[in-house]
VEXSE-64108 format. One record per residue: z, x, y of N, C-alpha, C in turn; residue in three letters. Coordinates in steps of 0.2 Angstrom, whole numbers, padded with zeros to 4 digits, always signed. Atoms other than C-alpha are relative to their C-alpha. Example, Ala and Ser with C-alpha at 12.3 -4.5 7.8 and 13.67 -1.06 7.14 Angstrom:
BEGIN
+0000+0004-0006+0039+0062-0022+0000+0004+0006ALA-0001-0004-0006+0036+0068-0005+0003-0004+0005SER
***
This chain:
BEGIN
-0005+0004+0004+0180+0027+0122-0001+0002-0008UNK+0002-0001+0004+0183+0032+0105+0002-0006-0006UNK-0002+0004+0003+0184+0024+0089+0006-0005-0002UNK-0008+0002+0000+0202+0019+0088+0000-0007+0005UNK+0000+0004-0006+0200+0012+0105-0004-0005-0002UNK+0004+0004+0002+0184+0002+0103+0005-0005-0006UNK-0002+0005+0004+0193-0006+0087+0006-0004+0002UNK-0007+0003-0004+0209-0009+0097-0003-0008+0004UNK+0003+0007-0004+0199-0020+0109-0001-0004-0004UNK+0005+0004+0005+0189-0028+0096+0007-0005-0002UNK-0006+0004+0005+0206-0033+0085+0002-0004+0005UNK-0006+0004-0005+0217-0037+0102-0005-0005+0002UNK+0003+0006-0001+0201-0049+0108+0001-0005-0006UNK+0001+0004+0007+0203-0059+0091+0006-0004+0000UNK-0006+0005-0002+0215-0076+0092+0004+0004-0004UNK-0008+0000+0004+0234-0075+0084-0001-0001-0008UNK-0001+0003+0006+0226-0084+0068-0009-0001-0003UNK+0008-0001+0003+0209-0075+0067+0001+0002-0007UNK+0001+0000+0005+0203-0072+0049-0003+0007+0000UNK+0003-0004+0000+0197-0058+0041-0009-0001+0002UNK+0006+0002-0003+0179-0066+0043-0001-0001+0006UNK+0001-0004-0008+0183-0066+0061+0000+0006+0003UNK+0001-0007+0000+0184-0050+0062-0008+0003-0002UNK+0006-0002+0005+0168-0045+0051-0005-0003+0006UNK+0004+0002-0005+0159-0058+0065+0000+0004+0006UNK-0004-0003-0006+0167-0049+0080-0001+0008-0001UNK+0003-0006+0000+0162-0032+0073-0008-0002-0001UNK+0009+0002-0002+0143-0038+0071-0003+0000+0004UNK+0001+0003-0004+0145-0045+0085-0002+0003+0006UNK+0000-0007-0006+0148-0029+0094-0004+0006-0005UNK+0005-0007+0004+0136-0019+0083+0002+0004-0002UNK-0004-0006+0003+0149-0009+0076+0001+0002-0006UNK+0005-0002+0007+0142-0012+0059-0007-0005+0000UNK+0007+0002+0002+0125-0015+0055-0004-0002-0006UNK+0001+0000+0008+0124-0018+0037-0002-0006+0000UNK+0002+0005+0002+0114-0032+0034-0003-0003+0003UNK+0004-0001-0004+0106-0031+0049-0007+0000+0000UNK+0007-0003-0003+0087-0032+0054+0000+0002+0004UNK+0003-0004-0006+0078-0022+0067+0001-0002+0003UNK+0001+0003-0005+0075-0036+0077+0008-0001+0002UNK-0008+0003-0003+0094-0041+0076+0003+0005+0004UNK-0002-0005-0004+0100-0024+0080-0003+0002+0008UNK+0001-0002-0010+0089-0022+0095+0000-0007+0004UNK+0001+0006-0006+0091-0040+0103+0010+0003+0005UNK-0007-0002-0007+0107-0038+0117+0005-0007-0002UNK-0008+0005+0001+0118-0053+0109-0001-0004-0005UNK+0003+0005+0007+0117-0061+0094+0005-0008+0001UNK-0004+0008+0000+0122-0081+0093+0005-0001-0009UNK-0005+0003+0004+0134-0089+0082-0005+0000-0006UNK+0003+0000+0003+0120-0093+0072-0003+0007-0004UNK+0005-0008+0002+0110-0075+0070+0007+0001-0005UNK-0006-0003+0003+0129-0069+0063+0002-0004-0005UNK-0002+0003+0005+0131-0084+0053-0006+0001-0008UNK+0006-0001+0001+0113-0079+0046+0002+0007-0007UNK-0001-0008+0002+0118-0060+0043+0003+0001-0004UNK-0005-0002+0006+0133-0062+0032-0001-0005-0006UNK+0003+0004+0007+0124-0078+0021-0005+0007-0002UNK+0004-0003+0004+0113-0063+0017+0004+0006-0001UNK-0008-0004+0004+0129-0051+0014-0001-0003-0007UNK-0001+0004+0007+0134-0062+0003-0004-0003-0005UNK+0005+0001+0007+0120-0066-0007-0003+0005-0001UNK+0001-0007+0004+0116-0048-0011+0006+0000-0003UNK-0006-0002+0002+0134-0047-0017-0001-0005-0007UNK+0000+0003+0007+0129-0058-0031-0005+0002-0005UNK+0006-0005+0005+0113-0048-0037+0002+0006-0002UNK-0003-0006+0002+0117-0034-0048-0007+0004+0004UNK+0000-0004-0005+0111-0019-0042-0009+0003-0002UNK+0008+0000+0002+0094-0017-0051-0005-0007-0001UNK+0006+0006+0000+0088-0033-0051-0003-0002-0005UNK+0000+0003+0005+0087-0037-0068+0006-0002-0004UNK-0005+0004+0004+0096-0048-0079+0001+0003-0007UNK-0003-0003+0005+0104-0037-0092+0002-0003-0007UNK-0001+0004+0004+0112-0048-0100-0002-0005-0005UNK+0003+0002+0004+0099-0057-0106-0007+0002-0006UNK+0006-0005+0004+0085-0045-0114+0002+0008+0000UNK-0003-0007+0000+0089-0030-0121-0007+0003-0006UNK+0007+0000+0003+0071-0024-0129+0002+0007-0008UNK+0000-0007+0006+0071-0014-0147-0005+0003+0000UNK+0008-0005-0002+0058+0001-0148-0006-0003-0003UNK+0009+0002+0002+0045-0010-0160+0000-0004+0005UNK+0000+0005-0005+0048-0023-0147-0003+0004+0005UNK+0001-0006-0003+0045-0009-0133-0006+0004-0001UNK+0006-0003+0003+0030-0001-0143-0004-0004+0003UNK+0004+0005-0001+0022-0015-0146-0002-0004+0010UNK+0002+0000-0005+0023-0021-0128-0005+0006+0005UNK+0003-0006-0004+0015-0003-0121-0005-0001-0003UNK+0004-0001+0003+0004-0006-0136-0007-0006+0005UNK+0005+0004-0002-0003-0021-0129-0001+0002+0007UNK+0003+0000-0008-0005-0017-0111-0006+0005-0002UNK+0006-0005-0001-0016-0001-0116-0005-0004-0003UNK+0002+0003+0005-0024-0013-0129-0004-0004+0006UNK+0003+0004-0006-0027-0026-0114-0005+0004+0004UNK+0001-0004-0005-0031-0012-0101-0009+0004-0002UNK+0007-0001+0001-0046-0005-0113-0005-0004-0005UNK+0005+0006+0005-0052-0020-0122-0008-0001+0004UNK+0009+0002-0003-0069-0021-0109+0000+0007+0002UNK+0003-0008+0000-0068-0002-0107-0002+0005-0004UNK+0001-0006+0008-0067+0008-0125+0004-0003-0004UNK-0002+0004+0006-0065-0008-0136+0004+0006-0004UNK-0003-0003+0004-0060+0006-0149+0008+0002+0000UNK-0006-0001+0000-0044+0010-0142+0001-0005+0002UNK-0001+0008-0001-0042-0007-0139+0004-0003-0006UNK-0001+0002+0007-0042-0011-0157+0004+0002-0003UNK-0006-0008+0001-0030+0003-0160+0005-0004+0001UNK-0006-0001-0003-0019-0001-0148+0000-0007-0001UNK+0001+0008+0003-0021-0021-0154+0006-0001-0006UNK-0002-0001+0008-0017-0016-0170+0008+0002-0001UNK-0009-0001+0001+0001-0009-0166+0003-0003+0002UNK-0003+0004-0003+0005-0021-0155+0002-0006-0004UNK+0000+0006+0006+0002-0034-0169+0004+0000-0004UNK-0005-0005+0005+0011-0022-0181+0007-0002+0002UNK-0006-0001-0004+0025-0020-0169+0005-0009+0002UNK-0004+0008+0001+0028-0040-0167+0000-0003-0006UNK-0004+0005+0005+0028-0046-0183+0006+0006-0002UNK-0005-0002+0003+0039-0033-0186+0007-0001+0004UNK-0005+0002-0004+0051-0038-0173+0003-0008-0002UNK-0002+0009+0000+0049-0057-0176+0005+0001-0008UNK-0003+0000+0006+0054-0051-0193+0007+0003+0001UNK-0006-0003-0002+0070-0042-0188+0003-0006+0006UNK-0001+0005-0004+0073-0058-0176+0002+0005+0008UNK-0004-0003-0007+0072-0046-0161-0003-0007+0007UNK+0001+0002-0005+0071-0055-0144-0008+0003+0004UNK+0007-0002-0007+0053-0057-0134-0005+0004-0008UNK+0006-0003+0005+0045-0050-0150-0008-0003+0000UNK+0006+0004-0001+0032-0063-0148-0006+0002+0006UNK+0005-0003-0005+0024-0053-0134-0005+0004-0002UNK+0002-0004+0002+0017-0039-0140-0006-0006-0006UNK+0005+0006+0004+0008-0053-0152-0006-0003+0004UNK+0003+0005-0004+0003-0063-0140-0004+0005+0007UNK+0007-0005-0006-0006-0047-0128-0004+0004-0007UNK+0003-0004+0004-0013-0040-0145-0007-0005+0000UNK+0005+0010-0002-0023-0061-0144-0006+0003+0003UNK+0006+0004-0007-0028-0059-0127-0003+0006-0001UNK+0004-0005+0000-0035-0041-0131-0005-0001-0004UNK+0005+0001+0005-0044-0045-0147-0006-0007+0000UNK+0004+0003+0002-0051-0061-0143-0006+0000+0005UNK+0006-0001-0003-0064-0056-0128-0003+0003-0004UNK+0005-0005+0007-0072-0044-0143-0004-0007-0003UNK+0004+0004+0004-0075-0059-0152-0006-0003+0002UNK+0007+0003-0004-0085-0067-0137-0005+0005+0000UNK+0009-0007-0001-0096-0050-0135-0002+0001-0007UNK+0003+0000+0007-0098-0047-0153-0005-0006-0003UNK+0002+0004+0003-0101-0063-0157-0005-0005+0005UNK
***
């Protein structure tokens, strides 16, 4: 049978006053698309009313998330902003292994947020607040 045929059947079994979602169901139904599909869906022998009303709530709510998966529209980081964050992760990262680059990278990180908050960039406050958490375990060893 080819594809023509198969969609013939498919359309002609559909009432007089089916919808395109009846359709969408009715090809799922018949596994003739599989997009949104689990394993186990694709390999069970019949799906219910319910599995197919399953399949397409999770259609349609990918269809709502952009396509990376982050919210664009709300954060859009400038390079001190940006430094300053990479600053503190390395800053965090070698605070109990080679305090020295620690303090370094502390110190840009610090640099990096007041100069953001000063420019009122978004999220600046981070980079400040990982320069904190790097510098203040020192304090306990040192002191």
């Amino acid at each position: 049978m080819s594809i023509k045929d198969s969609a013939n059947t498919i359309v002609n079994n559909l009432p007089d006053d089916a919808s395109w979602n009846d359709l969408v169901k009715a090809l799922i139904k018949e596994k003739k698309i599989t997009l949104g599909m689990t394993d186990i869906e694709i390999a069970q022998d019949e799906l219910s009313e319910a599995d197919i009303s399953t399949i397409i709530a999770r259609l349609q709510g990918s269809q709502a998330m952009p396509d990376d998966m982050r919210n664009t529209k709300v954060y859009h980081p400038s390079d001190a902003v940006t430094l300053g964050m990479v600053a503190g992760v390395v800053a965090i990262f070698f605070s109990l292994v080679f305090p020295p680059i620690a303090w370094a990278s502390a110190l840009v990180a610090l640099v990096a947020g007041i100069y953001g908050l000063s420019k009122s960039q978004p999220k600046a406050w981070v980079p400040i607040l990982m320069s904190a958490v790097s510098i203040v375990p020192m304090f306990f060893i040192v002191g």
